[in-house]
Phi, psi and omega in degrees: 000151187250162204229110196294310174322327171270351160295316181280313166308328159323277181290357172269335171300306187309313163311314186271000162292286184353288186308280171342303179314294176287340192269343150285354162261319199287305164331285194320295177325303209282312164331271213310308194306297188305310176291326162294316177304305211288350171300347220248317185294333164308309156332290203285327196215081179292348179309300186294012189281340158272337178285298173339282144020257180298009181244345180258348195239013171296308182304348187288346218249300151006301182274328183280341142321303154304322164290294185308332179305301206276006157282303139311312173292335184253006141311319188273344167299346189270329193289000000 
């Protein structure tokens, strides 16, 4: 017999990876396209180094998102 609670708890680890996970792949992608960018405007306008700044650490919001989901979700494992 499969004992449904470790199964649901199962797909509920598996959700809260899930989440981490991809909100750390989409941060990356986006990270990587903003930091080229934002090197080649640095180069050029060194001025601009706090917006550059604050255009990299927008994307930081992704994982943290993704950490409150999978914090929750592994809250409901207990019930």
């Amino acid at each position: 017999m499969v004992d449904l609670n470790a199964a649901a708890a199962g797909f509920v680890a598996i959700g809260a990876g899930i989440a981490i996970g991809l909100g750390a792949l989409g941060t990356g992608v986006a990270q990587g396209a903003i930091g080229s960018s934002g090197m080649g405007l640095l180069a050029e306008k060194p001025e601009e180094f706090t917006r550059v700044l604050i255009l990299l650490a927008l994307p930081e919001t992704l994982v943290i998102f993704g950490f409150v989901i999978a914090f929750l979700l592994m809250g409901k494992m207990g019930a």
